[in-house]
KEDO-745044 format. One record per residue: residue in three letters; z, y, x of N, C-alpha, C in turn; residue number from 1. Coordinates in steps of 0.1 Angstrom, whole numbers, plus 2048, in hexadecimal, padded with zeros to 3 digits. Atoms other than C-alpha are relative to their C-alpha. Example, Ala and Ser with C-alpha at 12.3 -4.5 7.8 and 13.67 -1.06 7.14 Angstrom:
# residues 2
ALA | 800 | 7F4 | 809 | 84E | 7D3 | 87B | 800 | 80C | 809 | 1
SER | 800 | 7F5 | 7F7 | 847 | 7F5 | 889 | 808 | 80B | 7F8 | 2
//
This chain:
# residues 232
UNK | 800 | 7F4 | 809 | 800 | 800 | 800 | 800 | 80C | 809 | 1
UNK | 7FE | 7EE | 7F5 | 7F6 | 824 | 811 | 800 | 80A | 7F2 | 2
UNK | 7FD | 7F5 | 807 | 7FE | 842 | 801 | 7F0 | 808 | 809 | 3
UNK | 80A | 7F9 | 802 | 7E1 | 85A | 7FA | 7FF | 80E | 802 | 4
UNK | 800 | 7F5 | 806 | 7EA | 876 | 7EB | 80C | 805 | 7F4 | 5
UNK | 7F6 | 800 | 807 | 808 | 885 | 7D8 | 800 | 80D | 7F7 | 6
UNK | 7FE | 7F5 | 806 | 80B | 89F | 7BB | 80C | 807 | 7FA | 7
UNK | 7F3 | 7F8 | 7FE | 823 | 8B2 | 7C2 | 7FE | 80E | 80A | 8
UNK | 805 | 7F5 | 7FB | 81A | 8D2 | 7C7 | 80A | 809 | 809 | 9
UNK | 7F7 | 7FB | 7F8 | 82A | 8EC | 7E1 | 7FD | 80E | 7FC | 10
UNK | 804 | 7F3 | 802 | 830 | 911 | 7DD | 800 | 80E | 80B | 11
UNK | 800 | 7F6 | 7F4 | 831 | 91A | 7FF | 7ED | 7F9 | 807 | 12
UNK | 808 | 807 | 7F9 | 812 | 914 | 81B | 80D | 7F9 | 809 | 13
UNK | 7F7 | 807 | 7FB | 825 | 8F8 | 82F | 7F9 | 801 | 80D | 14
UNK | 808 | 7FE | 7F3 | 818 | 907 | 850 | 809 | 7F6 | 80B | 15
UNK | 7F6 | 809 | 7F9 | 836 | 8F2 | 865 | 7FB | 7F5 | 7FD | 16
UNK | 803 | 80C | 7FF | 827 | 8D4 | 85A | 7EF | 7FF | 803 | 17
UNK | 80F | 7FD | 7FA | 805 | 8E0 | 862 | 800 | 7FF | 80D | 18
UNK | 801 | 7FB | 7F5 | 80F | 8EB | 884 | 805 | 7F2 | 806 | 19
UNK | 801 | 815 | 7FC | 81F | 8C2 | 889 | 7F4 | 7FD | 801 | 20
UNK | 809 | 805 | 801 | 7FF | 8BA | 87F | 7FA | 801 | 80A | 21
UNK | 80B | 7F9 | 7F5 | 7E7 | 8CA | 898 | 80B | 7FF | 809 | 22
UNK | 7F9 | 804 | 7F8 | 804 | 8C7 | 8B1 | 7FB | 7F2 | 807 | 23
UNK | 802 | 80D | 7FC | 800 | 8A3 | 8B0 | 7F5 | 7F9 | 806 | 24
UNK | 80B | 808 | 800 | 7E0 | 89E | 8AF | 7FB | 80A | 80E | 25
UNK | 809 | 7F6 | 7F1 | 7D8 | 8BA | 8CD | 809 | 7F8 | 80A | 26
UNK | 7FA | 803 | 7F3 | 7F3 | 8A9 | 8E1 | 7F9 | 7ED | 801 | 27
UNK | 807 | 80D | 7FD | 7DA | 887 | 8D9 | 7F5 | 7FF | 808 | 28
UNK | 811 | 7FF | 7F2 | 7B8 | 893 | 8E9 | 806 | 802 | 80C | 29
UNK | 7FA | 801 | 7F3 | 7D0 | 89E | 903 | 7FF | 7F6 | 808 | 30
UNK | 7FC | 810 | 7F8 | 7DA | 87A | 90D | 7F0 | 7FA | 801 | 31
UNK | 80E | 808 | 800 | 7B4 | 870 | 904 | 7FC | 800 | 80C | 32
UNK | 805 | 7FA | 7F7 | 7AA | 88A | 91D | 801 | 7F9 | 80E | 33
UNK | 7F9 | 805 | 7F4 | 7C0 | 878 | 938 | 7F9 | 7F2 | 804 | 34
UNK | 800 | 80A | 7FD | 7AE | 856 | 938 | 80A | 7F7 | 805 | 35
UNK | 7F4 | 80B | 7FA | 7BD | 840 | 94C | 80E | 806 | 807 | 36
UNK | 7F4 | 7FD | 7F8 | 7D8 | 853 | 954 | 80A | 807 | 7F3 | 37
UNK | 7F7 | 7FD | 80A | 7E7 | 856 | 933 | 80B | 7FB | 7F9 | 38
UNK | 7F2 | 808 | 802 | 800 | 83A | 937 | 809 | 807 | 807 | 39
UNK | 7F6 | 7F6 | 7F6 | 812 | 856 | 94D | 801 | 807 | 7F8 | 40
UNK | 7FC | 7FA | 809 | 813 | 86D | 934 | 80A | 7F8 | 7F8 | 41
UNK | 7FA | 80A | 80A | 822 | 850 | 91B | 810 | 7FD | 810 | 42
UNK | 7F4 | 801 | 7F4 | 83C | 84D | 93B | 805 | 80D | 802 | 43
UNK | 7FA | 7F4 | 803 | 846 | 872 | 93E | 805 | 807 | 7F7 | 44
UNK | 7FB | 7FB | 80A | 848 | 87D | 91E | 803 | 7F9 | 7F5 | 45
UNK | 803 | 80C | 809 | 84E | 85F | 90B | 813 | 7F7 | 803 | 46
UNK | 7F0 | 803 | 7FC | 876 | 856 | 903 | 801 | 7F3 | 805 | 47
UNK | 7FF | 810 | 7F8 | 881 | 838 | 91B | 811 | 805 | 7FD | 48
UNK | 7F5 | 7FD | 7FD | 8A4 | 82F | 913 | 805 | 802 | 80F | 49
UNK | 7FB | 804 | 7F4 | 8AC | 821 | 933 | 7FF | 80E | 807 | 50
UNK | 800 | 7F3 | 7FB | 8A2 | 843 | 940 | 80C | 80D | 7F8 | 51
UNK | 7FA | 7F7 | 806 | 8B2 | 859 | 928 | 812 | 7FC | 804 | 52
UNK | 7F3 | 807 | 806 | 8D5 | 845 | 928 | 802 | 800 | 815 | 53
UNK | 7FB | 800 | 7ED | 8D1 | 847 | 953 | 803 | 7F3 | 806 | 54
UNK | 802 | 810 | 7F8 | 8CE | 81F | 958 | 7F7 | 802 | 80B | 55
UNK | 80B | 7FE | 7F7 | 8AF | 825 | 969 | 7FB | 80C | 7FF | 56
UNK | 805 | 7F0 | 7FC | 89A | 843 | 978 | 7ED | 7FF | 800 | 57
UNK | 80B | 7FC | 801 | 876 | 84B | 971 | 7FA | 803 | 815 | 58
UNK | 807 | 7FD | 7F1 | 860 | 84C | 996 | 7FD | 811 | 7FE | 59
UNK | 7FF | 7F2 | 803 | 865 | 872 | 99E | 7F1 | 805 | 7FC | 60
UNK | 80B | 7FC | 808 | 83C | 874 | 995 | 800 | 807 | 7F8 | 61
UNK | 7FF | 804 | 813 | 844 | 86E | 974 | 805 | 80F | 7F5 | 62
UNK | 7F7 | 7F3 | 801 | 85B | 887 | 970 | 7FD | 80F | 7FD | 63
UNK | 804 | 7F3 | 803 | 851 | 8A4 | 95E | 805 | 808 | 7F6 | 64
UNK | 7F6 | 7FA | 80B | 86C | 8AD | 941 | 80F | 7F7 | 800 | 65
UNK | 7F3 | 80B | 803 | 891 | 8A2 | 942 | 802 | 7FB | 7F7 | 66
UNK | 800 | 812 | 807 | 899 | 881 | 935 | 803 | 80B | 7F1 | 67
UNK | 7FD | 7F8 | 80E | 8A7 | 893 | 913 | 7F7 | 808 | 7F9 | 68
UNK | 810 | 7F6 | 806 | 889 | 8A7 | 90F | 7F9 | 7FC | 7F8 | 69
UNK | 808 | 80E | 806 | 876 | 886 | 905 | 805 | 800 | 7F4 | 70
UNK | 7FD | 801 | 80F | 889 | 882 | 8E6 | 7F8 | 80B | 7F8 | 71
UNK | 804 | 7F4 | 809 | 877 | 8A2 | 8DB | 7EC | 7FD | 804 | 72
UNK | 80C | 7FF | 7FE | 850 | 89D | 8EF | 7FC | 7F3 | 7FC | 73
UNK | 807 | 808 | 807 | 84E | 87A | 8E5 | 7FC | 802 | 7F4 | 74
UNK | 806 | 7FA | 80F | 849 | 887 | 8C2 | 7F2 | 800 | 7FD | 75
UNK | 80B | 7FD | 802 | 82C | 890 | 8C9 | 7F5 | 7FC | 805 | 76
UNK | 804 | 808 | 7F7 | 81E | 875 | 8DD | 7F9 | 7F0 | 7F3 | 77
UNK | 801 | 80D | 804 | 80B | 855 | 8CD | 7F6 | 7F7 | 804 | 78
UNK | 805 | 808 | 7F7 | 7FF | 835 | 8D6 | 7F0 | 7FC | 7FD | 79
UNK | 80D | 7FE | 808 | 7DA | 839 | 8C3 | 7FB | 801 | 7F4 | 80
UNK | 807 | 7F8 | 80A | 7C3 | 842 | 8AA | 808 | 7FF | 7F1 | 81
UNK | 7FD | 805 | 810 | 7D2 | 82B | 88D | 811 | 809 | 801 | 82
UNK | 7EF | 7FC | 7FB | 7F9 | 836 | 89C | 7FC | 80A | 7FB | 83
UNK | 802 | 7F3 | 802 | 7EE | 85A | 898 | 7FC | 804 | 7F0 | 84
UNK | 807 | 7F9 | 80F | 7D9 | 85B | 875 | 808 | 7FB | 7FB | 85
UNK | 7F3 | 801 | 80C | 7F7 | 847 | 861 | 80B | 809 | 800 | 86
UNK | 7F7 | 7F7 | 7FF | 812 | 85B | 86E | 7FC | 80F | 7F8 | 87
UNK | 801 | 7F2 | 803 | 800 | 87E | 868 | 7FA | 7FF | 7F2 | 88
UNK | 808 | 802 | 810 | 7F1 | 871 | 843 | 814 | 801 | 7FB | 89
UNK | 7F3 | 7FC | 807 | 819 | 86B | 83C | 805 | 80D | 800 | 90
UNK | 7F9 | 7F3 | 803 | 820 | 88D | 846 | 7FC | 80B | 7FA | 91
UNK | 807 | 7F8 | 807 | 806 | 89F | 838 | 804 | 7FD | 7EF | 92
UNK | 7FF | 7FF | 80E | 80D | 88D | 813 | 810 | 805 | 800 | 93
UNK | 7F4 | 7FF | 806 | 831 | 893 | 815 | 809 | 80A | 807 | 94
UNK | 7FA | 7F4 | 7F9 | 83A | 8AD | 831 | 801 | 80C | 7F6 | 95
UNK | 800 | 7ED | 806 | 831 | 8CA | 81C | 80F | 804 | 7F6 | 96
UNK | 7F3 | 7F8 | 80D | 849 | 8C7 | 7FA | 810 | 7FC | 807 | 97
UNK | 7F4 | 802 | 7FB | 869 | 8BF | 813 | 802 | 80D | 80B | 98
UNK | 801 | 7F3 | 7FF | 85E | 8DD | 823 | 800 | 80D | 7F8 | 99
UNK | 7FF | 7F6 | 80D | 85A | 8EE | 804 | 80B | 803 | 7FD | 100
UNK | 7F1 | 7FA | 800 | 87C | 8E7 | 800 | 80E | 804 | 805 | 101
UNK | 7F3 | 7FE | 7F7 | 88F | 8F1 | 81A | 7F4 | 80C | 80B | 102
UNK | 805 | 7F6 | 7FB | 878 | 90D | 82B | 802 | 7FB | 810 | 103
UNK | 806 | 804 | 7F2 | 864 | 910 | 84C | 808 | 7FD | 809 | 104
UNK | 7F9 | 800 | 7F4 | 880 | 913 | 865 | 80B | 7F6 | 800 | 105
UNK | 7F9 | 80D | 801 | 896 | 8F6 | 857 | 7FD | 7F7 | 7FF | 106
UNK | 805 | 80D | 7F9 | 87B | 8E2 | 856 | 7FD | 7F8 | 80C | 107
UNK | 7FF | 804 | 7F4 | 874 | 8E0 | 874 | 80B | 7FC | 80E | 108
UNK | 7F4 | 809 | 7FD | 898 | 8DA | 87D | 801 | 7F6 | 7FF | 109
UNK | 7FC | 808 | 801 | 89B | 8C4 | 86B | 7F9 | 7F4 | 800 | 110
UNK | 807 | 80D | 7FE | 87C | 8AF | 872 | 802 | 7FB | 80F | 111
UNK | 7FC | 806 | 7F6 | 887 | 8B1 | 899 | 80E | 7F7 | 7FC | 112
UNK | 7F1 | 807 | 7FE | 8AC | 8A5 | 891 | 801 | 7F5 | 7FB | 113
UNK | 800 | 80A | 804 | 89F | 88B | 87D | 7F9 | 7F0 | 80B | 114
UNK | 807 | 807 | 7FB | 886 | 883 | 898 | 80C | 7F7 | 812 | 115
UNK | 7F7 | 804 | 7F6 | 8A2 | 881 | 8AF | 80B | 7F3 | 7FE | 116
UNK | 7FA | 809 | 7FE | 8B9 | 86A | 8A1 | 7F9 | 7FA | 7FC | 117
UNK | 801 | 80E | 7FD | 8A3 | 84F | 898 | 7F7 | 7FB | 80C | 118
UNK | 802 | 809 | 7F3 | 898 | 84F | 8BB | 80A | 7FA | 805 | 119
UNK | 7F0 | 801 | 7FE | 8C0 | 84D | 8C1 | 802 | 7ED | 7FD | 120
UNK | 7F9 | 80B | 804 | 8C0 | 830 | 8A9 | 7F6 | 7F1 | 804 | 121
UNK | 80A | 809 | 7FF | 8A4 | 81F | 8B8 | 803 | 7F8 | 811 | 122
UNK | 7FD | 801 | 7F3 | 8B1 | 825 | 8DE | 811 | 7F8 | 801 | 123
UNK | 7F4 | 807 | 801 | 8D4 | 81C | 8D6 | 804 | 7EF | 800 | 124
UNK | 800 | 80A | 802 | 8D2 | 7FC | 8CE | 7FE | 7F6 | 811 | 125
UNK | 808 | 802 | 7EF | 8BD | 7F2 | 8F2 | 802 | 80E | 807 | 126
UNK | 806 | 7F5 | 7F3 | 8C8 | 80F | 90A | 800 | 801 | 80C | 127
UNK | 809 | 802 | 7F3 | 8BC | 7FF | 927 | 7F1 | 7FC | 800 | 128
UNK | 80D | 7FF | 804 | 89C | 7FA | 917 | 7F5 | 809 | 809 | 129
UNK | 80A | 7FF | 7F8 | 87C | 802 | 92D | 7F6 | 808 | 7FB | 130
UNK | 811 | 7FD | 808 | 862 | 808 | 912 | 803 | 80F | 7F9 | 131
UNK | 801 | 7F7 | 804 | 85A | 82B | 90A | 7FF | 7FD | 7EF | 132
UNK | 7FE | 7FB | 80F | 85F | 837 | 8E5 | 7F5 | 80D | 7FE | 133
UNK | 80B | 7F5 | 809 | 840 | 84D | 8D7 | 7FF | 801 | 7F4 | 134
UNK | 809 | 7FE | 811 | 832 | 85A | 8B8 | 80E | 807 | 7FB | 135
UNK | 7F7 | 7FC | 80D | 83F | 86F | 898 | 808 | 7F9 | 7FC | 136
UNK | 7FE | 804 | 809 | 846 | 855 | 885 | 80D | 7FF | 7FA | 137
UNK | 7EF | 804 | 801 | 870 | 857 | 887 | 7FE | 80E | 7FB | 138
UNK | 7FB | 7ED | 80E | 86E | 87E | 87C | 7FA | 800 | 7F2 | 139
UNK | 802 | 7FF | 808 | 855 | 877 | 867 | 808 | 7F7 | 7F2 | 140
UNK | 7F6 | 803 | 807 | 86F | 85E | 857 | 807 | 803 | 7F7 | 141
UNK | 7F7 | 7FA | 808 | 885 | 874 | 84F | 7FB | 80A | 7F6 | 142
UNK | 807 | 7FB | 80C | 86E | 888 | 83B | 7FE | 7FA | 7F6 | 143
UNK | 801 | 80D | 80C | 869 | 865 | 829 | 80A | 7FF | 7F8 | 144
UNK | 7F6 | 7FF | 804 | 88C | 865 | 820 | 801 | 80B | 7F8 | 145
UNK | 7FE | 7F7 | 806 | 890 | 885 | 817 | 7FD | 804 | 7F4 | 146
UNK | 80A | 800 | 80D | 871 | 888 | 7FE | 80A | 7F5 | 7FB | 147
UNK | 7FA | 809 | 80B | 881 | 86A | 7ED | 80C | 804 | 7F9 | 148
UNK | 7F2 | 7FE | 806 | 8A2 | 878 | 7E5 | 7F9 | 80E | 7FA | 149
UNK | 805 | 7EF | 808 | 88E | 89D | 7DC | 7F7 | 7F9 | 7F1 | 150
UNK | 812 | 7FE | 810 | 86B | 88D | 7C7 | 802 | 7F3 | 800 | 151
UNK | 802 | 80D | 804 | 874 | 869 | 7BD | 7F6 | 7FF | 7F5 | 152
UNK | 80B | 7FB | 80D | 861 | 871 | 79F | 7F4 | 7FF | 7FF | 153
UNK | 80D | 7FE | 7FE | 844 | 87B | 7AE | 7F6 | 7F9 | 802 | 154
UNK | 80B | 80F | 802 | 823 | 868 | 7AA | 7F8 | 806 | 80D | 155
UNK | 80B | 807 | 7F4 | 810 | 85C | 7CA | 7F1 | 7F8 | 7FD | 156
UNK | 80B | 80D | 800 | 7EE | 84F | 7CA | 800 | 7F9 | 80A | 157
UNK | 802 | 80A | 7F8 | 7ED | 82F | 7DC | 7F5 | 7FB | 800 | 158
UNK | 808 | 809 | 801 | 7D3 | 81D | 7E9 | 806 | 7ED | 80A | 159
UNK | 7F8 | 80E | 7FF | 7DC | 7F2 | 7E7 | 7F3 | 7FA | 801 | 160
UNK | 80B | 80D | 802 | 7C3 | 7DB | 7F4 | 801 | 7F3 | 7FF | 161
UNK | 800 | 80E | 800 | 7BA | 7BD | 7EC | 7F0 | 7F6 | 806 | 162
UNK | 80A | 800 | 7F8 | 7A1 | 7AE | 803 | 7F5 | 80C | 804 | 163
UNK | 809 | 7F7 | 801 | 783 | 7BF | 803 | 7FE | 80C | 7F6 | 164
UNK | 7FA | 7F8 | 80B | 78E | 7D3 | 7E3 | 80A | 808 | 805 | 165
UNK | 7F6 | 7F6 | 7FD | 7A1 | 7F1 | 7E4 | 801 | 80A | 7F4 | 166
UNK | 7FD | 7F8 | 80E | 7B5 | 7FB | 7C3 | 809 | 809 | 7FF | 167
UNK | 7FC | 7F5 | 7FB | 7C4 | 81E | 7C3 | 80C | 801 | 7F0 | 168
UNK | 7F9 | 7FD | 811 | 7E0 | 825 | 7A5 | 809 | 80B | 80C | 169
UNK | 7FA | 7F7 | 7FD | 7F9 | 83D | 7A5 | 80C | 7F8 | 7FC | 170
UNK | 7F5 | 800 | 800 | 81E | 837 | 7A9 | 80C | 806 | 803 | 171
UNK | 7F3 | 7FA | 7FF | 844 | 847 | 7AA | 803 | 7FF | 810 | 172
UNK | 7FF | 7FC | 7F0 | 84B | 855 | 7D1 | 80E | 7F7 | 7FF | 173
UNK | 7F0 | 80B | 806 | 86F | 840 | 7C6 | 7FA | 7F3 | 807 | 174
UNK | 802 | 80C | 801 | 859 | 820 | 7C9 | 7FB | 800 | 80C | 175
UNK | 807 | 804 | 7F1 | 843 | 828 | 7E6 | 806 | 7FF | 80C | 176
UNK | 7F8 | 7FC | 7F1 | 85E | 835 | 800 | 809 | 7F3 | 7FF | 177
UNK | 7F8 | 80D | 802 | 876 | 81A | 7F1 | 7FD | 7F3 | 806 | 178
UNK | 809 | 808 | 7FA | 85A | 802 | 7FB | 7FF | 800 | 80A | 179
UNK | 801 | 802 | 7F5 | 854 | 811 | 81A | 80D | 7F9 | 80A | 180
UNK | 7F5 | 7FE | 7F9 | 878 | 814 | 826 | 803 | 7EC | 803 | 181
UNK | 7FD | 80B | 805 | 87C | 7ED | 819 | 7F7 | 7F4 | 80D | 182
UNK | 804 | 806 | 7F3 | 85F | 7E3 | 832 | 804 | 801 | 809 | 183
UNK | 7FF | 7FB | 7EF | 86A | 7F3 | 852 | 810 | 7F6 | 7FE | 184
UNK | 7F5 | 808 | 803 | 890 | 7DD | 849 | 7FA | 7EE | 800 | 185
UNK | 806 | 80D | 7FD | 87B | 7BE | 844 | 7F6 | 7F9 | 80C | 186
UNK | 809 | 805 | 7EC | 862 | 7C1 | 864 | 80E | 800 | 808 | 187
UNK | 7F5 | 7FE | 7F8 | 87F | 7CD | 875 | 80F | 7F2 | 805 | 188
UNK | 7FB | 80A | 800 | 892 | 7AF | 86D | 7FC | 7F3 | 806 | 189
UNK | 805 | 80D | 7F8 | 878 | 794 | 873 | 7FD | 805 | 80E | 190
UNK | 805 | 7FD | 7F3 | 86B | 7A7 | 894 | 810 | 7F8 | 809 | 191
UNK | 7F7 | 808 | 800 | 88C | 79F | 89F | 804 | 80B | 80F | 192
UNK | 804 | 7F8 | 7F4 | 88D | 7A8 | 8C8 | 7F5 | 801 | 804 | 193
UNK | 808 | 805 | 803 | 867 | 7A4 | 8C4 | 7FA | 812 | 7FB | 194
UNK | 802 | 7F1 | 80A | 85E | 7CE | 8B9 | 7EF | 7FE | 804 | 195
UNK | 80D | 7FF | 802 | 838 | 7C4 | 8BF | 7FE | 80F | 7FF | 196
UNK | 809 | 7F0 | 7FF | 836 | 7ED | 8CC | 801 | 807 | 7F2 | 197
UNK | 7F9 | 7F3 | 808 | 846 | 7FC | 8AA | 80B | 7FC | 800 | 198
UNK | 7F3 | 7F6 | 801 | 864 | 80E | 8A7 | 807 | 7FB | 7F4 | 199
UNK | 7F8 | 7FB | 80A | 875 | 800 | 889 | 809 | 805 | 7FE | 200
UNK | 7F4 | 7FB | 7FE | 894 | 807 | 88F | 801 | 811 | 7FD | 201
UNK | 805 | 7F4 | 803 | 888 | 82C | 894 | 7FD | 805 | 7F7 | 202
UNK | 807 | 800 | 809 | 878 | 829 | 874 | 80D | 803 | 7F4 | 203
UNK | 7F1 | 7FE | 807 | 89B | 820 | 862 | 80B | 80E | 806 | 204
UNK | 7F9 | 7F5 | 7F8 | 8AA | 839 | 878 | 801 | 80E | 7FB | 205
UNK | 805 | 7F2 | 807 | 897 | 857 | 86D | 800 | 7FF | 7F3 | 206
UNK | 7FF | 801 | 80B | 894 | 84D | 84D | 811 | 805 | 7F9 | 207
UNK | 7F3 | 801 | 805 | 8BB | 84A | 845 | 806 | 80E | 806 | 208
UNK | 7FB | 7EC | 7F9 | 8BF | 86E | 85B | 7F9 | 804 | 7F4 | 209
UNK | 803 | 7F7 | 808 | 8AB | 87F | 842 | 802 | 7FE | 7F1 | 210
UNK | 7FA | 801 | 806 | 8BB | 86C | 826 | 812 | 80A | 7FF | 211
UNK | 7F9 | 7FD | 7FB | 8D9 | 879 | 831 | 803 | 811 | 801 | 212
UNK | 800 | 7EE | 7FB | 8D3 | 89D | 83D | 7F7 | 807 | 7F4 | 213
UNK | 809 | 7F6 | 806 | 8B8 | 8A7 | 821 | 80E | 80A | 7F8 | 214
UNK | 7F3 | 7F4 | 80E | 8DB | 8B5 | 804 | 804 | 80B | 80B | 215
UNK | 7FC | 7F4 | 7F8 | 8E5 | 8CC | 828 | 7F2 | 806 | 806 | 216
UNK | 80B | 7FA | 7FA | 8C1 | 8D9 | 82D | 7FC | 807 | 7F6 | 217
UNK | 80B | 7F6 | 809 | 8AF | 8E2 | 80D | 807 | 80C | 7F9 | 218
UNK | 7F9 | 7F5 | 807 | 8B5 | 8FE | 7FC | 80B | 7FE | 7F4 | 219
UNK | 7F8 | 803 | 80B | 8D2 | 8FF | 7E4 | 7F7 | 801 | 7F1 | 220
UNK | 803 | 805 | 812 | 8BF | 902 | 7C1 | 7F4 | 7F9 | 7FE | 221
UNK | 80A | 810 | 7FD | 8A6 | 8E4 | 7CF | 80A | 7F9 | 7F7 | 222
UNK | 7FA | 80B | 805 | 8B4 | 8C8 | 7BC | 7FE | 7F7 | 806 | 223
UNK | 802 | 80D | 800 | 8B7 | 8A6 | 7C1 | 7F9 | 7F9 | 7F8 | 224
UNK | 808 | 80A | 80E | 8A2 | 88B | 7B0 | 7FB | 808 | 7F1 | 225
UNK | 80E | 7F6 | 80B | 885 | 8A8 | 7A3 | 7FC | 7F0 | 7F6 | 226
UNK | 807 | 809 | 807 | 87A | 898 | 783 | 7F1 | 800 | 802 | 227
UNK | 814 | 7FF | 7FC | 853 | 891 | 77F | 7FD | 80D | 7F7 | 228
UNK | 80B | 7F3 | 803 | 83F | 8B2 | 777 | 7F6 | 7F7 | 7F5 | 229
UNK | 810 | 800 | 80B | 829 | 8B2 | 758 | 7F6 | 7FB | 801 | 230
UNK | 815 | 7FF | 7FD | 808 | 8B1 | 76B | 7FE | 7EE | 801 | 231
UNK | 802 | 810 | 7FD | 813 | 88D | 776 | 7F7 | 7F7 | 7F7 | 232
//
């Protein structure tokens, strides 16, 4: 099941989620740019616990933002085309109305602080861990979270395939994030020590931060659990 498209309109421009956007994706031709020398980028700017936590030390090369920094440049780092276009399709359908309700300068708070602890909750576990940590996907989490507790209501177009078929309906943002949240708990489970190169942990991580933090971010006469709008 991917999410499409969501109607739920915003009454600001959500330029903070714009500026993620194009962020991400300029800091992707970047790495493109690098050819073969873009697994050093993914090593510099790219969270290593074992680095962050001071078990082990990066080859002074390498070295081009302190270890702590990473929790914030990996963000914006990912591992290819498909990593990059899911991530920035979640943020584009659902960054905006969690921005809408908590305005430009808290969003972006609060999509770093989100992005931070479920790198936390992803590093904590293993923090002598080796393997760099890239991509949105842990801030974008917590935007996941967040929208669900603001627009459960809200209808999502999905697209569900079934083989070569691909049937598109609309459903409650309640059912889809619920859904989502429900997979990254059950890969997460069977992966086991086995993370096959995603993050779930991170995934739960962020998610449960912006569960968490959205009632101390949005604006006070945002509500919780918006009913569905008319247009629905």
């Amino acid at each position: 099941m991917f999410p499409l498209h969501d109607d739920n309109p915003t009454k600001i421009i959500p330029y903070i989620t714009y500026i993620l956007i194009g962020s991400c994706l300029l800091t992707f031709f970047w790495q493109l740019s690098l050819g073969p020398y873009a697994q050093n980028a993914v090593l510099s700017l790219g969270m290593i616990p074992a680095v962050v936590f001071n078990t082990q030390q990066l080859h002074p090369d390498l070295v081009t933002v302190p270890a702590l920094a990473t929790f914030f440049t990996s963000m914006f780092l990912h591992g290819g085309w498909m990593h990059l276009i899911g991530n920035m399709l979640y943020l584009w359908i659902f960054g905006n109305n969690v921005e809408d309700a908590m305005g430009h300068k808290r969003f972006i708070t609060f999509y770093l602080i989100c992005g931070v602890a479920a790198a936390l909750a992803q590093a904590l576990p293993e923090p002598g861990s080796t393997t760099p940590m890239i991509g949105a996907s842990g801030a974008i989490s917590g935007v996941l979270g967040a929208y669900l507790l603001l627009y459960p209501h809200a209808r999502v177009l999905v697209a569900i395939p079934f083989g070569f078929y691909i049937h598109t309906t609309r459903i409650k943002a309640g059912w889809v994030l619920g859904f989502w949240f429900a997979l990254q708990i059950f890969n997460s489970i069977m992966s086991g020590d086995q993370q096959g190169g995603v993050a779930w942990g991170a995934h739960i991580g962020g998610f449960v931060a912006g569960l968490a933090l959205i009632p101390f971010f949005k604006y006070k006469h945002v509500a919780l659990f918006a009913p569905a709008r008319n247009n629905y």
